[in-house]
C-alpha positions as CSV (number, residue, x, y, z in Angstrom):
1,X,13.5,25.5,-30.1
2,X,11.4,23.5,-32.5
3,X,13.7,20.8,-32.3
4,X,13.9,20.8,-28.7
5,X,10.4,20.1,-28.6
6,X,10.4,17.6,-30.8
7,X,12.9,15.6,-28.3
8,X,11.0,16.2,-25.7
9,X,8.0,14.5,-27.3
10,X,10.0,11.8,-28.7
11,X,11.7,11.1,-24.6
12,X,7.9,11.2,-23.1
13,X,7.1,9.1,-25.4
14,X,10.1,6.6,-24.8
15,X,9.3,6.8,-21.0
16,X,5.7,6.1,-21.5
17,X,6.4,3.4,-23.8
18,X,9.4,1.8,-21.2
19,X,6.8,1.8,-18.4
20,X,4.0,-0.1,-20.0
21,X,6.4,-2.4,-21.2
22,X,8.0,-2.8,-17.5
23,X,4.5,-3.0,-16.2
24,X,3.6,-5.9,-18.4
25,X,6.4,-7.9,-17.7
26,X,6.0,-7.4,-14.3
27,X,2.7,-8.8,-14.3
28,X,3.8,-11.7,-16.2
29,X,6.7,-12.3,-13.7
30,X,4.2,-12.6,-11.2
31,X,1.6,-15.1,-12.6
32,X,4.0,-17.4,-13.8
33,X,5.2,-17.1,-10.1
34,X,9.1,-15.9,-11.3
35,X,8.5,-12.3,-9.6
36,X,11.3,-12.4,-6.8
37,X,11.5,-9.5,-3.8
38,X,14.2,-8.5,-2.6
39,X,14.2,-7.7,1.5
40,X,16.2,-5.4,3.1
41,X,16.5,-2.9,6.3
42,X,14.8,0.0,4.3
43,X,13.6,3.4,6.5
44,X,9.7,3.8,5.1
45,X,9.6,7.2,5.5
46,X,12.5,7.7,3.6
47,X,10.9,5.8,0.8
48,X,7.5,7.7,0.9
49,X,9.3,10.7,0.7
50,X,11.4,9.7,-2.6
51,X,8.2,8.7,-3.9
52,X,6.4,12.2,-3.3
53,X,9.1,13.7,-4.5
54,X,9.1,11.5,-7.9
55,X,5.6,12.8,-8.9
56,X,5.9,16.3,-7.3
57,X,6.8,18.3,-10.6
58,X,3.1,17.1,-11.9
59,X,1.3,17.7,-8.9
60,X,2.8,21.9,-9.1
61,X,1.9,22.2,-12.4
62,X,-1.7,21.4,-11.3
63,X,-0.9,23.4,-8.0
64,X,-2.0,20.4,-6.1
65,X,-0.7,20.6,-2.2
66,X,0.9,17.0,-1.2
67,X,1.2,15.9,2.3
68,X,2.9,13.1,4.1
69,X,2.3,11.8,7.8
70,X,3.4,8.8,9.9
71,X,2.9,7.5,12.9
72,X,6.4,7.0,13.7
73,X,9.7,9.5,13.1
74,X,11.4,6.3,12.1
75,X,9.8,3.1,10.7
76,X,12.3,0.6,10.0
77,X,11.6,-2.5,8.6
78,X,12.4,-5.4,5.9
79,X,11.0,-4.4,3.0
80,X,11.4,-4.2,-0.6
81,X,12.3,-0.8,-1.2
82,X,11.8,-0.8,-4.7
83,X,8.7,-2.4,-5.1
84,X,7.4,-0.7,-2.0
85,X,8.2,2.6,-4.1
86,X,6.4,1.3,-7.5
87,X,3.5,0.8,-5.8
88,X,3.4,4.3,-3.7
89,X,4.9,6.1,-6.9
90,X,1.6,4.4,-9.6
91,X,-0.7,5.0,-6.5
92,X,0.6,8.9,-6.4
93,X,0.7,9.2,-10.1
94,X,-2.7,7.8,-10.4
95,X,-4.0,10.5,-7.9
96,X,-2.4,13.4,-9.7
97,X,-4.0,12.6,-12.7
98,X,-7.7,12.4,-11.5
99,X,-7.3,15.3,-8.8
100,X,-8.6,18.7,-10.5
101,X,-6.6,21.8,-10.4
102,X,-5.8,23.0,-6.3
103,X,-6.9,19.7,-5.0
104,X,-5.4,17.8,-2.3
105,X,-2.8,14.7,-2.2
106,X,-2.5,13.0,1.3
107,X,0.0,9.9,1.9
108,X,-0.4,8.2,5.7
109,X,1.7,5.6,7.2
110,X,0.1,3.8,10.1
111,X,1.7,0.8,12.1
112,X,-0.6,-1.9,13.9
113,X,2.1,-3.2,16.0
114,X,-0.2,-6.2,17.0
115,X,-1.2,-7.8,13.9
116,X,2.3,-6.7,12.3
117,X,0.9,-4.7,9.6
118,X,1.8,-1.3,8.3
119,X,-0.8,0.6,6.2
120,X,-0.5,2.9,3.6
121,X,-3.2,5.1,2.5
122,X,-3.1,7.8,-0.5
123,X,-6.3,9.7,-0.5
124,X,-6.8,12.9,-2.7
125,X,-9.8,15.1,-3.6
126,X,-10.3,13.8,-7.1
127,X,-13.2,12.5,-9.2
128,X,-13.5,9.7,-7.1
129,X,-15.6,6.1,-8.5
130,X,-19.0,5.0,-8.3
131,X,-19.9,2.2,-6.2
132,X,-20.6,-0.2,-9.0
133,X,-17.3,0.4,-10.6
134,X,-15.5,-0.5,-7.9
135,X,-14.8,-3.7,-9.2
136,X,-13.3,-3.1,-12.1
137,X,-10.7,-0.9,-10.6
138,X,-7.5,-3.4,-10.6
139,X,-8.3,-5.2,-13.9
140,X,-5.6,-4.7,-15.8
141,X,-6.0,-2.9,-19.3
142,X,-9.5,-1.5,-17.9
143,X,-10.4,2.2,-17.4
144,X,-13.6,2.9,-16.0
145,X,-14.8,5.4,-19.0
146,X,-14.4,5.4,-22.7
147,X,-14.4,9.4,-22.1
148,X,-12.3,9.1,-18.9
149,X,-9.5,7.2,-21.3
150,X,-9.6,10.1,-24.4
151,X,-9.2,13.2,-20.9
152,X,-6.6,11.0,-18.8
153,X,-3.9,9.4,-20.1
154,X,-2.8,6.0,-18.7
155,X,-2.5,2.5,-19.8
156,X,-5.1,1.2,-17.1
157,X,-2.0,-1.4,-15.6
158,X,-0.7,0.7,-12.8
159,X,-3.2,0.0,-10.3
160,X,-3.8,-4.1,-11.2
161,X,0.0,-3.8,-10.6
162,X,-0.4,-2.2,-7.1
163,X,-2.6,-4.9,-6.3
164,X,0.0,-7.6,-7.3
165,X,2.6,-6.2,-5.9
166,X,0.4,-5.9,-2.4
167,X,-0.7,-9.6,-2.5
168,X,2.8,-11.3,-3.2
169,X,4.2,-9.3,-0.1
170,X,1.2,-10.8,2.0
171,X,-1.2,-7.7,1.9
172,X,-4.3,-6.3,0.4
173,X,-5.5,-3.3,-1.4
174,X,-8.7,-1.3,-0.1
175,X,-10.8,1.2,-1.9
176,X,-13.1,4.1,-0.2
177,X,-14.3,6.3,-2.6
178,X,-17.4,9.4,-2.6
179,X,-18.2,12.3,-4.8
180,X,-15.1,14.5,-4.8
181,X,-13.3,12.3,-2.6
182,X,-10.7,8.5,-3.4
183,X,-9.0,6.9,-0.5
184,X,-6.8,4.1,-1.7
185,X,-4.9,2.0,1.1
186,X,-3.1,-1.3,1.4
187,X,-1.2,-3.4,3.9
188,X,2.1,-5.3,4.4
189,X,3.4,-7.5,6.5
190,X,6.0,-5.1,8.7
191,X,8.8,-7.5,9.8
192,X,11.5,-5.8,12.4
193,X,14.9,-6.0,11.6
194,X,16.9,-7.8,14.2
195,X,20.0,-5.6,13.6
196,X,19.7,-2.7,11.2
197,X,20.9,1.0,10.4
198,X,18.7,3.5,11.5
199,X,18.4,4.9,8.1
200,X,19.1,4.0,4.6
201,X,22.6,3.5,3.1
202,X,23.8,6.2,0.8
203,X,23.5,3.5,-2.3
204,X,20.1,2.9,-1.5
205,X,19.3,6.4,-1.2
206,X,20.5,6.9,-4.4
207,X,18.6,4.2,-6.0
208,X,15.1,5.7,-4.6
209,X,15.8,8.7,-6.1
210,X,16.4,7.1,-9.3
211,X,13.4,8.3,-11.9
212,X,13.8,4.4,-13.1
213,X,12.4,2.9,-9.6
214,X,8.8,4.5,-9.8
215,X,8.3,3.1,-13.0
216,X,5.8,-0.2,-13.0
């Protein structure tokens, strides 16, 4: 048992090493302008799901309630599915950690058919931010407390990521935020597929569900 634990320290701290180093070369991919997307016929809600499903063991062990709505059955577009994944996976994560014990997680897909955007929004019942440290939020390597850093763990990347990753594919991040209460949304462009599947291949199913993918 005692050495079973000690494997288990020694793999979280592997993972947690793997993603800060992912998430850093990330962000150097994409200010040296090498980042590359890769589009493809991807079903959203199929990703959103994988995604909740990727940070759903931390959310029970704080008996947080997750929720997921769209305004579609079926939103098909071009998309990066990985990246679209990272971001909703660090956005997820990043609400888990700050939402106290029995709060609420609540993921939103909304289409604007006219200006060909799709929104995401992750709201949660969490801490929330102050107005004057709102802009600090997507530095990278920046949390927002010195005693915020020592309760929650975190490398303060995921969110500056989020906010790459959002910009390259033509979007932008928005932040509402009030005592008890953090709404975080963002926009992409939401190009139709001329010809597509209605749903994801089995390969690319598998991928989502790949612990790898969520990873910035």
């Amino acid at each position: 048992d005692k050495q079973k634990q000690c494997l288990r320290i020694i793999n979280s701290s592997c993972e947690h090493l793997l993603g800060l180093i992912t998430d850093i070369l990330d962000v150097s991919k994409i200010e040296s302008g090498q980042f590359t997307l890769h589009l493809e016929s991807i079903d959203v809600s199929d990703v959103c799901k994988a995604s909740m499903l990727f940070v759903n063991q931390f959310a029970e062990q704080k008996n947080i309630e997750m929720d997921y709505s769209s305004s579609e059955d079926e939103l098909v577009i071009l998309a990066d599915a990985k990246r679209l994944k990272q971001i909703l996976v660090n956005l997820l994560n990043n609400a888990v950690k700050f939402t106290p014990e029995k709060g609420r997680i609540k993921l939103e897909v909304r289409t604007d058919v006219g200006a060909g955007l799709m929104r995401f929004s992750v709201t949660d019942t969490g801490i929330g931010i102050s107005a004057e440290d709102l802009p600090k939020l997507f530095k990278p390597f920046v949390q927002l407390d010195g005693s915020l850093s020592r309760q929650y763990q975190g490398t303060g990347l995921g969110l500056s990521l989020v906010k790459r990753l959002v910009e390259i594919q033509g979007g932008r991040v928005e932040v509402q935020s009030k005592a008890g209460a953090l709404s975080v949304a963002f926009s992409i462009r939401c190009s139709r597929p001329q010809l597509s599947p209605k749903r994801l291949s089995q390969q690319t199913r598998r991928d989502l569900l790949e612990p790898g993918l969520g990873r910035g």
